[in-house]
DRENRO-497114 format. One line per 2 residues: number of its first residue (from 1); their letters; for each residue x, y negated, z negated of N, C-alpha, C, CB. Coordinates in nm, 4 decimals. Last residue first. Glycine has a CB too. Example, Ala and Ser with C-alpha at 12.3 -4.5 7.8 and 13.67 -1.06 7.14 Angstrom:
2
2	SA	1.2850/0.2250/-0.7080/1.3670/0.1060/-0.7140/1.2900/-0.0030/-0.7870/1.4084/0.0598/-0.5725 | 1.3190/0.5690/-0.7800/1.2300/0.4500/-0.7800/1.3200/0.3300/-0.7800/1.1308/0.4473/-0.9046
This chain:
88
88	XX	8.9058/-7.6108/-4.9707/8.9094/-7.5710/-4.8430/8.9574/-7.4748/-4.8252/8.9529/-7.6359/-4.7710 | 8.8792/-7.5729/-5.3354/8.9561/-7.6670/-5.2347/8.8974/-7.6218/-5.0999/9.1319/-7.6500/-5.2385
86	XX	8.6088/-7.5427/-5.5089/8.7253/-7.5309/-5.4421/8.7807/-7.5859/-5.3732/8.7353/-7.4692/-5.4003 | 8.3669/-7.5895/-5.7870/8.4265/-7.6340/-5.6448/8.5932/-7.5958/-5.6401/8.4030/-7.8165/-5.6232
84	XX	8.0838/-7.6038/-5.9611/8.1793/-7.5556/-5.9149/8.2501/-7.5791/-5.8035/8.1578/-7.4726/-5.9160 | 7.8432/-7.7276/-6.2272/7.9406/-7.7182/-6.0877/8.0593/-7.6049/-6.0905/8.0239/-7.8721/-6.0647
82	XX	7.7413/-7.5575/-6.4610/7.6746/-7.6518/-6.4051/7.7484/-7.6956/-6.2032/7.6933/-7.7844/-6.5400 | 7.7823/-7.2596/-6.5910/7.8572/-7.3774/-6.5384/7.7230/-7.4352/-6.4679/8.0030/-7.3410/-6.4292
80	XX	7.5897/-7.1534/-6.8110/7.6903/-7.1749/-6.8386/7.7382/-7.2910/-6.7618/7.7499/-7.0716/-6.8338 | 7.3722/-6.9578/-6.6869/7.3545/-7.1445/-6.7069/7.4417/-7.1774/-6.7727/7.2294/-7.2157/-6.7809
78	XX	7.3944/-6.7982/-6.5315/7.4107/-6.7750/-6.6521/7.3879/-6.9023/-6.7554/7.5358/-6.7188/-6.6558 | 7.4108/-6.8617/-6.2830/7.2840/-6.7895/-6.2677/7.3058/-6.7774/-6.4711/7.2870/-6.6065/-6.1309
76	XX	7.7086/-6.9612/-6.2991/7.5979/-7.0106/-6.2196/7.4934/-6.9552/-6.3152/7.5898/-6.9585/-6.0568 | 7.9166/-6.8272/-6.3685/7.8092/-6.8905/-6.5033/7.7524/-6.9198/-6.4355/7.8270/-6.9976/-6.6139
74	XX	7.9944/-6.6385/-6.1401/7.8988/-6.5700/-6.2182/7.8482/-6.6221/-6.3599/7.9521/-6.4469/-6.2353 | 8.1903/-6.8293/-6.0196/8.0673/-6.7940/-5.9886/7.9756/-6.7065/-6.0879/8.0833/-6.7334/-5.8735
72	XX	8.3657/-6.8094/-6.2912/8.3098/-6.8979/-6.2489/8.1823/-6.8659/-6.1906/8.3849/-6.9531/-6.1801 | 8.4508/-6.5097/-6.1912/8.3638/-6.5171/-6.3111/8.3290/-6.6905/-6.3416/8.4532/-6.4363/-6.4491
70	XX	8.5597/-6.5246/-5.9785/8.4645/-6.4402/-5.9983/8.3791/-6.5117/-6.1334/8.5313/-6.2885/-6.0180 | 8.7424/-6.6936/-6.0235/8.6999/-6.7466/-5.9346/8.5425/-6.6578/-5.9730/8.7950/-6.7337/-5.7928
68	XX	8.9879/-6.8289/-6.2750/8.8607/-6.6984/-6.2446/8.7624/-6.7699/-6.1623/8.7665/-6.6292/-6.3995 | 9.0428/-7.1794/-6.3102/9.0622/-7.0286/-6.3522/8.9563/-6.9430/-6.3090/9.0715/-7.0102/-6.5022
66	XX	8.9686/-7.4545/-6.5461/9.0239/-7.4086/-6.4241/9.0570/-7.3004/-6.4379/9.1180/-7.4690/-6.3734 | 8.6919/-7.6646/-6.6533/8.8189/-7.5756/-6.6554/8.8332/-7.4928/-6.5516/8.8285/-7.4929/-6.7665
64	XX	8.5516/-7.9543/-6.8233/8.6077/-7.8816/-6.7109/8.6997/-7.7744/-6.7176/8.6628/-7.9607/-6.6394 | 8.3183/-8.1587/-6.9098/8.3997/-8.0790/-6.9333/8.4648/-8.0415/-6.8066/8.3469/-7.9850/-7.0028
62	XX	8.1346/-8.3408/-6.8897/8.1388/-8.3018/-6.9848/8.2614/-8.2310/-7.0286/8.0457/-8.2511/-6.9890 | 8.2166/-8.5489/-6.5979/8.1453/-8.4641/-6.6676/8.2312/-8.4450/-6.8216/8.1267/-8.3274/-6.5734
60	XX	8.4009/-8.7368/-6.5360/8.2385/-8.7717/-6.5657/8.2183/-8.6197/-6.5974/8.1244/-8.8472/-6.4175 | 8.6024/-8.5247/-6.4240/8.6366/-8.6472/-6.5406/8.4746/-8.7442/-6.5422/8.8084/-8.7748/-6.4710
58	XX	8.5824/-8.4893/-6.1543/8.5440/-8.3588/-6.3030/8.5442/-8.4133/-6.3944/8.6387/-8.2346/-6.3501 | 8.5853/-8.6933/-5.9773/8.4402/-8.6258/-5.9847/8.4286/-8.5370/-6.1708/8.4334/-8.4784/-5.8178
56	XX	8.8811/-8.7116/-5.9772/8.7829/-8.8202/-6.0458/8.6336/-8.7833/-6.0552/8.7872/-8.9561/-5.9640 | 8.9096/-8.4555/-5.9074/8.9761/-8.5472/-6.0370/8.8819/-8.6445/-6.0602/9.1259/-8.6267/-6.0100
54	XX	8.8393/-8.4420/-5.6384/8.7960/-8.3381/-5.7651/8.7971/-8.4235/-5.8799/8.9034/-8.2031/-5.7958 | 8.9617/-8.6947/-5.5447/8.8314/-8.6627/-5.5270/8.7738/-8.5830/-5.6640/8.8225/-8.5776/-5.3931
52	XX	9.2629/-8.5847/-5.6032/9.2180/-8.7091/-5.6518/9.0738/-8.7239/-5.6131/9.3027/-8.8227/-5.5996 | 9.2495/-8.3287/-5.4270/9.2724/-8.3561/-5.5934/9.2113/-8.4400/-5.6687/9.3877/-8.3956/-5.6263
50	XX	9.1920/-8.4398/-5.2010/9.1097/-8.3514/-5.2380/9.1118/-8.3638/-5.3940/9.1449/-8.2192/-5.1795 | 9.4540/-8.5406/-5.1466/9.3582/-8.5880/-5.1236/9.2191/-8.5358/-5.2012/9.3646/-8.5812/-5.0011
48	XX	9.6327/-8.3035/-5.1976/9.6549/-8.4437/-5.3311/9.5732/-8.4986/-5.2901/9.7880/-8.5520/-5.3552 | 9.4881/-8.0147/-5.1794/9.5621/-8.1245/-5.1346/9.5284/-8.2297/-5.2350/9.5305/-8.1645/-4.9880
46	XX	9.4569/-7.7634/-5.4242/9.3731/-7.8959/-5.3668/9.4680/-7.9716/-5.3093/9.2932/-7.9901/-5.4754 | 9.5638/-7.5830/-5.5605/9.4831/-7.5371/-5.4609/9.4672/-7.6278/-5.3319/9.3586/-7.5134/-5.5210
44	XX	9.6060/-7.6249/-5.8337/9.7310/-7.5834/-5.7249/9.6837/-7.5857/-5.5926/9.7942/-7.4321/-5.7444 | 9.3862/-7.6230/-6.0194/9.4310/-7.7383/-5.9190/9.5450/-7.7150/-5.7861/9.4977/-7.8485/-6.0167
42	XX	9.2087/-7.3258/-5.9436/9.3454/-7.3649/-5.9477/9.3103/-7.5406/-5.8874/9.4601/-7.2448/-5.8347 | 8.9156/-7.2926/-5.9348/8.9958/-7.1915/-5.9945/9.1721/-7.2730/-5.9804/8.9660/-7.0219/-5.8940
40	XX	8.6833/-7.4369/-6.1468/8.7593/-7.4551/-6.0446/8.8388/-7.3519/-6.0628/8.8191/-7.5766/-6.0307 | 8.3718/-7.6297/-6.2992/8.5169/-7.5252/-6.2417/8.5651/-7.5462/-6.1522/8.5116/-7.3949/-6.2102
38	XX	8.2010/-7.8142/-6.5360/8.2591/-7.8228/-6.3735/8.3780/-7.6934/-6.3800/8.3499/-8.0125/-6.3275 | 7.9055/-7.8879/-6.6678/8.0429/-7.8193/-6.6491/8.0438/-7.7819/-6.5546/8.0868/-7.7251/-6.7191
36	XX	7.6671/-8.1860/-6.7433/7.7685/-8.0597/-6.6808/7.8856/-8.0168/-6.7076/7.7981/-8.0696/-6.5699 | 7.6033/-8.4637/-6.8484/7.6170/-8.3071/-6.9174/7.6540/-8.1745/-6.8673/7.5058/-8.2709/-6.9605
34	XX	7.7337/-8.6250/-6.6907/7.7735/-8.6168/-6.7921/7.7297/-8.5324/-6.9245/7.7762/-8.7145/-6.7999 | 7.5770/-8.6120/-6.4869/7.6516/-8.5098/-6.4456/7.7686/-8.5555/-6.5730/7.6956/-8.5105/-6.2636
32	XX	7.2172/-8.4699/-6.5936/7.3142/-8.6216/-6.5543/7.4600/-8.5116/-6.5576/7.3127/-8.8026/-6.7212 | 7.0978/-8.2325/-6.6379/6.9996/-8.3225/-6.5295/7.1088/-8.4319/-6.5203/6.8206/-8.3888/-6.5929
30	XX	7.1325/-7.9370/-6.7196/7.1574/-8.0103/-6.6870/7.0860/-8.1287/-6.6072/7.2218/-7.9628/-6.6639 | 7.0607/-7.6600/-6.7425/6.9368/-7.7465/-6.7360/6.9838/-7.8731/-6.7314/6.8386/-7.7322/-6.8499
28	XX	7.1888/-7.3880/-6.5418/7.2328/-7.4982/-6.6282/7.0759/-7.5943/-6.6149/7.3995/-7.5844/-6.5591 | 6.9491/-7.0846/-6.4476/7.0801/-7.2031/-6.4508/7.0974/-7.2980/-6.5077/7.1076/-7.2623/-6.3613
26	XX	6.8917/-6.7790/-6.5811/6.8613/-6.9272/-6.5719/7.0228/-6.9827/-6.5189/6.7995/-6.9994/-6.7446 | 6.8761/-6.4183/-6.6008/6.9341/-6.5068/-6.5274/6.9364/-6.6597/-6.5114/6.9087/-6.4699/-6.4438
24	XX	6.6467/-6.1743/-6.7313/6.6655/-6.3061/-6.6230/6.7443/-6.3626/-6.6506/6.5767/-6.4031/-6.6008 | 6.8774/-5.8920/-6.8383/6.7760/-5.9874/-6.8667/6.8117/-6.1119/-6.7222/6.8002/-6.0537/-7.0544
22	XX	7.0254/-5.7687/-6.7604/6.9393/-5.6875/-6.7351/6.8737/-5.7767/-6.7757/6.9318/-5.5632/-6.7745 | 7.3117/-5.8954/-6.7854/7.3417/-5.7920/-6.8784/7.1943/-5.7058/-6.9116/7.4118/-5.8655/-7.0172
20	XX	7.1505/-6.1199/-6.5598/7.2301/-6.1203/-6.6750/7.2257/-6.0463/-6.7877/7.2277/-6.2158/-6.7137 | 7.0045/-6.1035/-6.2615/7.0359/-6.1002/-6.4080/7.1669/-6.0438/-6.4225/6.9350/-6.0195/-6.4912
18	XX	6.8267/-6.2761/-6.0036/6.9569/-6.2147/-6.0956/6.9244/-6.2340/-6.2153/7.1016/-6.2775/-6.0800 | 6.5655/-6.1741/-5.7342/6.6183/-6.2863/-5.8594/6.7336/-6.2314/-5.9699/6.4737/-6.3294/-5.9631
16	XX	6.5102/-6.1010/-5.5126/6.3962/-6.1302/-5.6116/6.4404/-6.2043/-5.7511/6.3265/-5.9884/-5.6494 | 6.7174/-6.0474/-5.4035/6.6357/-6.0872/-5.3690/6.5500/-6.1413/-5.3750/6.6234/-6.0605/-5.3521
14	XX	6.9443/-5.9945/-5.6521/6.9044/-5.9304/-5.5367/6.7800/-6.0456/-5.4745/6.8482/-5.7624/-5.5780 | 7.2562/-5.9781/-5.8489/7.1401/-6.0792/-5.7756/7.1067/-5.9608/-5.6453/7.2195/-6.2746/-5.7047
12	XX	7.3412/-5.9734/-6.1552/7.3248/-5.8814/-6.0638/7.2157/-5.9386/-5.9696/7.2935/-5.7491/-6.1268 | 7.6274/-5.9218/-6.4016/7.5642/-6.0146/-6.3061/7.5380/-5.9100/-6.1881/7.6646/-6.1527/-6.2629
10	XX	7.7581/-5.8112/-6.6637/7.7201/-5.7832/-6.5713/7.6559/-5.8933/-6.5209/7.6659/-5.6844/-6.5810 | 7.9647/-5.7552/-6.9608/7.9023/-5.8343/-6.9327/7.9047/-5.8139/-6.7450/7.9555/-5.9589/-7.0118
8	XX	8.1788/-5.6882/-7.1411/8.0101/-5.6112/-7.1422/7.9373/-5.7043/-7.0809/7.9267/-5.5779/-7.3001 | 8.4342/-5.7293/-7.1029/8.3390/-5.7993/-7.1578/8.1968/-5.7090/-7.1685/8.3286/-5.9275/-7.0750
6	XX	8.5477/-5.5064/-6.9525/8.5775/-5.5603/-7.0459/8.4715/-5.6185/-7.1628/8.6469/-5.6375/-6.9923 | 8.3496/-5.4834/-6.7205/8.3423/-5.4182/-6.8114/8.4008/-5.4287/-6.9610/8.3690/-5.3383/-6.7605
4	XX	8.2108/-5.6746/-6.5612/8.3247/-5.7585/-6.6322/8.3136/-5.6306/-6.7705/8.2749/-5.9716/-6.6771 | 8.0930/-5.7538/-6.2390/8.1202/-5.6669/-6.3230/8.2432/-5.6816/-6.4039/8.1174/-5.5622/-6.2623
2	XX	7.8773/-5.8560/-6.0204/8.0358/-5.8807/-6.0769/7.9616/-5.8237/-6.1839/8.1317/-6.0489/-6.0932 | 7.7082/-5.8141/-5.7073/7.7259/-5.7773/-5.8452/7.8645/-5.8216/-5.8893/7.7061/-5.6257/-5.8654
């Protein structure tokens, strides 16, 4: 579960399938990776090897932003983010 009382906003996966604020849950319908969104929580993160990988992977997509690890994972199932990735 993540929990974003602020927001009014809940994520809740069990077994049978997550939701979102008690309704189902979808993921991005994305199909080319120039309609995705990509996260991340810190470039600070990434060796300069890794960087330049990320970097050139997040730059074809649509978008990108960096920040909140929790709540990244939780556009998954929200069909918000399309990727996500961390450093090691």
């Amino acid at each position: 579960m993540i929990d974003m009382p602020a927001l009014a906003e809940r994520w809740y996966g069990t077994p049978s399938g997550t939701t979102f604020n008690d309704a189902p849950a979808r993921v991005s319908r994305a199909v080319n990776l120039e309609e995705a969104q990509i996260y991340t929580s810190s470039p600070d993160f990434f060796s300069p090897e890794d960087w330049a990988r990320y970097d050139a992977l997040s730059r074809k997509t649509m978008f990108r932003r960096f920040g909140g690890i929790a709540i990244n994972t939780a556009f998954w199932p929200q069909g918000i983010a399309t990727l996500s990735s961390n450093a090691r």
